[in-house]
C-alpha positions as CSV (number, residue, x, y, z in Angstrom):
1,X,0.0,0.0,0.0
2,X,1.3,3.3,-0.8
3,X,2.1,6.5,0.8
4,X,-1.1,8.1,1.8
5,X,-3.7,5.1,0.6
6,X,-5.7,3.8,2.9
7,X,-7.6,0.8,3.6
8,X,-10.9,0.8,5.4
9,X,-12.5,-2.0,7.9
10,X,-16.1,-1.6,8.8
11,X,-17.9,-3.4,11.5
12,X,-22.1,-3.2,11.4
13,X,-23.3,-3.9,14.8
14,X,-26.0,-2.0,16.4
15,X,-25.1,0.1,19.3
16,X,-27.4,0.2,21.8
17,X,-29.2,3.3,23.8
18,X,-25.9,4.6,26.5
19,X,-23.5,1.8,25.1
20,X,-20.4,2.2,27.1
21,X,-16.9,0.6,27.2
22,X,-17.0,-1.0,30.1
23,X,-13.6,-2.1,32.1
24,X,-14.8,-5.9,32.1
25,X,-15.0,-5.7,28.3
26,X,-11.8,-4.0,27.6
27,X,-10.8,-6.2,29.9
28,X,-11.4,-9.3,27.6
29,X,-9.8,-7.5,24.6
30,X,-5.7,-8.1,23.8
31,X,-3.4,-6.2,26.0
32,X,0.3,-6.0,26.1
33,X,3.2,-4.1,28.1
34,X,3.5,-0.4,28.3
35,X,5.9,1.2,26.0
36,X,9.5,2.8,28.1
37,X,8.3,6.6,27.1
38,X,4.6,7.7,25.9
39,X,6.3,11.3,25.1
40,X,8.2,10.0,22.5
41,X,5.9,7.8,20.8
42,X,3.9,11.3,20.8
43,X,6.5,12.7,19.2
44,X,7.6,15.8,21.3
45,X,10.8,14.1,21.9
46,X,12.9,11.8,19.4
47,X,12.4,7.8,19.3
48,X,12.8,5.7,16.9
49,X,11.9,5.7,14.0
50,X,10.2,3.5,11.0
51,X,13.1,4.5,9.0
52,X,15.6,3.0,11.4
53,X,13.2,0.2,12.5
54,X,12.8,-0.8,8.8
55,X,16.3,-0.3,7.7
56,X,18.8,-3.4,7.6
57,X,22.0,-4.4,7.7
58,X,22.8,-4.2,4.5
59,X,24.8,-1.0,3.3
60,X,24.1,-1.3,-0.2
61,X,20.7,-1.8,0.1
62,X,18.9,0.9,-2.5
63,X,16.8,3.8,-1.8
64,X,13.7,2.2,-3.1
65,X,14.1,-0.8,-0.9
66,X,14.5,1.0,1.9
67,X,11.5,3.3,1.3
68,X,10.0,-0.5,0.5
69,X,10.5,-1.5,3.8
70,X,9.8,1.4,5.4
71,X,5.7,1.5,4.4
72,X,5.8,-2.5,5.1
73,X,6.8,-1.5,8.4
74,X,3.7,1.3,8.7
75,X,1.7,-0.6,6.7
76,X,1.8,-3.5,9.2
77,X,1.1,-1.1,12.2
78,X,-1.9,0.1,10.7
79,X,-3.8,-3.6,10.2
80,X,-2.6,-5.3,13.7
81,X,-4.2,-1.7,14.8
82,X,-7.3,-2.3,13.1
83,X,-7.4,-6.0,14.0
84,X,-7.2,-5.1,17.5
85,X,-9.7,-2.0,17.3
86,X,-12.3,-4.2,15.8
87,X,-12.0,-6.8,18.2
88,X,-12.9,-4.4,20.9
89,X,-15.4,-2.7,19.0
90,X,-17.3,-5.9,18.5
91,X,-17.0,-6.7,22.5
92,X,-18.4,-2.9,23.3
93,X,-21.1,-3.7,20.9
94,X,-20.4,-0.4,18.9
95,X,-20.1,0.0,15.2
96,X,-17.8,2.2,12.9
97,X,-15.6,2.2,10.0
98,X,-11.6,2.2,10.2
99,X,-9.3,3.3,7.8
100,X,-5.7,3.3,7.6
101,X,-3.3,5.0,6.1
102,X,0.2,6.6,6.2
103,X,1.5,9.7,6.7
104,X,4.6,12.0,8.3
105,X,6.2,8.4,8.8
106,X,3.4,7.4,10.9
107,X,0.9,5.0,10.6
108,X,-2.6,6.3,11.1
109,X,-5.6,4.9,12.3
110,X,-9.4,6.8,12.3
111,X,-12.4,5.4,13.1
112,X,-15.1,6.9,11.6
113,X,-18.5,6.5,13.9
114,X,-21.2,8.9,15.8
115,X,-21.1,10.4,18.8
116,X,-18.0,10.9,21.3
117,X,-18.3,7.6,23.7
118,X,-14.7,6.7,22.6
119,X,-13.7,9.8,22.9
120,X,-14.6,10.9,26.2
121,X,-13.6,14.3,28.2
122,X,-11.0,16.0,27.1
123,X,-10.0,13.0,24.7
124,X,-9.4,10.4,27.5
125,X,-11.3,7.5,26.1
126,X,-9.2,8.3,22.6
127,X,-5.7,8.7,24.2
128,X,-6.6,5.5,26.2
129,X,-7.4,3.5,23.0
130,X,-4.3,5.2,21.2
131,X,-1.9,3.2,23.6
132,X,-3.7,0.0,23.6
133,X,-3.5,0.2,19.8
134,X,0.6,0.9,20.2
135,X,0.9,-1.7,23.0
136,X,-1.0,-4.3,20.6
137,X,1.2,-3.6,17.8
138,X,4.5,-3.8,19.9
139,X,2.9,-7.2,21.0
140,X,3.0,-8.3,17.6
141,X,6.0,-7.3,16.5
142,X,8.4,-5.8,19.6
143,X,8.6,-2.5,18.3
144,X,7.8,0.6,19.5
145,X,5.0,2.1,17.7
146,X,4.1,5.9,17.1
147,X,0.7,5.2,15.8
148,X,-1.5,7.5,15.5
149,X,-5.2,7.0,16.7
150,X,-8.1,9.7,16.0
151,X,-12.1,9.2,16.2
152,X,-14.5,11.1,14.4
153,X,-12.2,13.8,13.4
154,X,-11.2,14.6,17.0
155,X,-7.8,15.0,16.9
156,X,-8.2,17.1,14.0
157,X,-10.5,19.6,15.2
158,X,-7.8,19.8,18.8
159,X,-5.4,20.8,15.8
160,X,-7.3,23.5,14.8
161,X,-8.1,24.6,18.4
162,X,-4.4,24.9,19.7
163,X,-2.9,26.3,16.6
164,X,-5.8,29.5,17.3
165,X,-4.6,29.2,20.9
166,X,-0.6,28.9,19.7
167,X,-1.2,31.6,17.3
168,X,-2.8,33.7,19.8
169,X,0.0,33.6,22.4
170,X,2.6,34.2,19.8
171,X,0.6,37.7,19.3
172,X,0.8,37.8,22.8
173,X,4.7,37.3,23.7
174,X,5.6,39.7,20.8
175,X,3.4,42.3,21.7
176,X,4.1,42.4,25.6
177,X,7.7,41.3,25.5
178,X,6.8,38.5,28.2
179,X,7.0,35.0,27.8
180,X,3.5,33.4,28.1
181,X,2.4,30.2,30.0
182,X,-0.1,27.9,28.7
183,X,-2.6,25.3,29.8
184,X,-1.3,21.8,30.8
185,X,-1.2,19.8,27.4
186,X,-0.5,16.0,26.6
187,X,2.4,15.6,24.5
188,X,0.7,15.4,21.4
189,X,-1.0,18.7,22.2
190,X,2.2,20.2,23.2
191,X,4.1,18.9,19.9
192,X,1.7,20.9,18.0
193,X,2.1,23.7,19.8
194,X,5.7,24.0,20.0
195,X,5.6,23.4,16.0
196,X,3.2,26.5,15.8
197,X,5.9,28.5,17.9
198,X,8.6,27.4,15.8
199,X,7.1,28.3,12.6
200,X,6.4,32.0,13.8
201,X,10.3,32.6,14.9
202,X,9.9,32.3,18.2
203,X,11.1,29.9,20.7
204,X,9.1,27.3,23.2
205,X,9.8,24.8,25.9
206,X,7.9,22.6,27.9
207,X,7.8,22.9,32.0
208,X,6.4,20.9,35.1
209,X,5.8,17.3,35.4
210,X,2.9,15.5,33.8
211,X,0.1,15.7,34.1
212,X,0.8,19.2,34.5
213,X,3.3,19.7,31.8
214,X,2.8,23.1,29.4
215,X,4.2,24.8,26.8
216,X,5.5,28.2,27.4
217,X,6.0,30.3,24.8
218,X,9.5,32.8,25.4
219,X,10.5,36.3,23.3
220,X,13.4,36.6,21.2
């Protein structure tokens, strides 16, 4: 499968009045062990990567191949993630289509359904089923994954949300002089924040301990 193309996986079940996802039936779905660092499989500080997972030994080995191997790698992320998202759709008794595909040398994984019960507040059911997706695929294969997990457009709409709020405090900081100190993010939220910063000129860092850790945007 190509850069990009993606594959979708649909599950028809009916989903009752106040379906839920219980602890007893996540509980029966696969689990595996937790990954050594969730802030860099989120990306706001280096890990591995597909590149150097998929690369081999061989010094000669082409471009091409490499690029080959590479989207194998991805590619596999993306349907042991589906496989194991299904299977725990169809024990919560809720339906939805899930598509996969590849991009920024990430797998990616979307379920497309109504309403927000696998979302939750503030994104807690999502983040929740992003790591069991990452931990099922290092059960697979013993890598690392930095899969990336959204449902019904979630993550996408967050995107929007803190790059307003980013662009906001860069008005902010270069107007007053002051550096300016933002909400406490997850790492994913602070990544795109500190991207925002970055592309504006201006420098960020992150502070505190989770869960409290924010981004705070400094002046030049």
């Amino acid at each position: 499968m190509s850069e990009n193309q993606s594959q979708t996986h649909t599950l028809e079940a009916e989903v009752p009045d106040g379906a839920e996802v219980t602890e007893e039936k996540a509980a029966a779905a696969p689990t595996a062990e937790t990954p050594e660092t969730k802030a860099e499989a989120d990306g706001e500080v280096s890990a591995e990567t597909p590149e150097a997972l998929a690369a081999t030994d061989d010094g000669d080995e082409s471009t091409g191949e490499r690029r080959s191997n590479k989207q194998a790698v991805l590619d596999e992320e993306g349907d042991i993630a589906a496989d194991y998202l299904e299977e725990l759709l169809d024990i919560a008794d809720l339906d939805g289509d899930i598509d996969t595909y590849t991009e920024g040398g990430r797998a990616h994984v979307s379920i497309v359904t109504e309403g927000n019960v696998l979302v939750g507040k503030d994104g807690e059911v999502l983040d929740a089923l992003q790591e069991l997706s990452r931990l099922a695929v290092m059960t697979e294969t013993g890598r690392r994954s930095r899969l990336m997990l959204d449902v019904a457009g979630h993550r996408d709409k967050r995107r929007a949300e803190l790059t307003d709020l980013a662009n906001d405090a860069i008005e902010e900081v270069k107007s007053s002089g002051e550096q300016v100190r933002l909400s406490p993010m997850n790492p994913f939220e602070r990544k795109i924040v500190h991207d925002v910063v970055a592309a504006a000129g201006l420098v960020s860092e992150s502070d505190g301990e989770e869960p409290n850790r924010r981004v705070v945007v400094l002046p030049n």
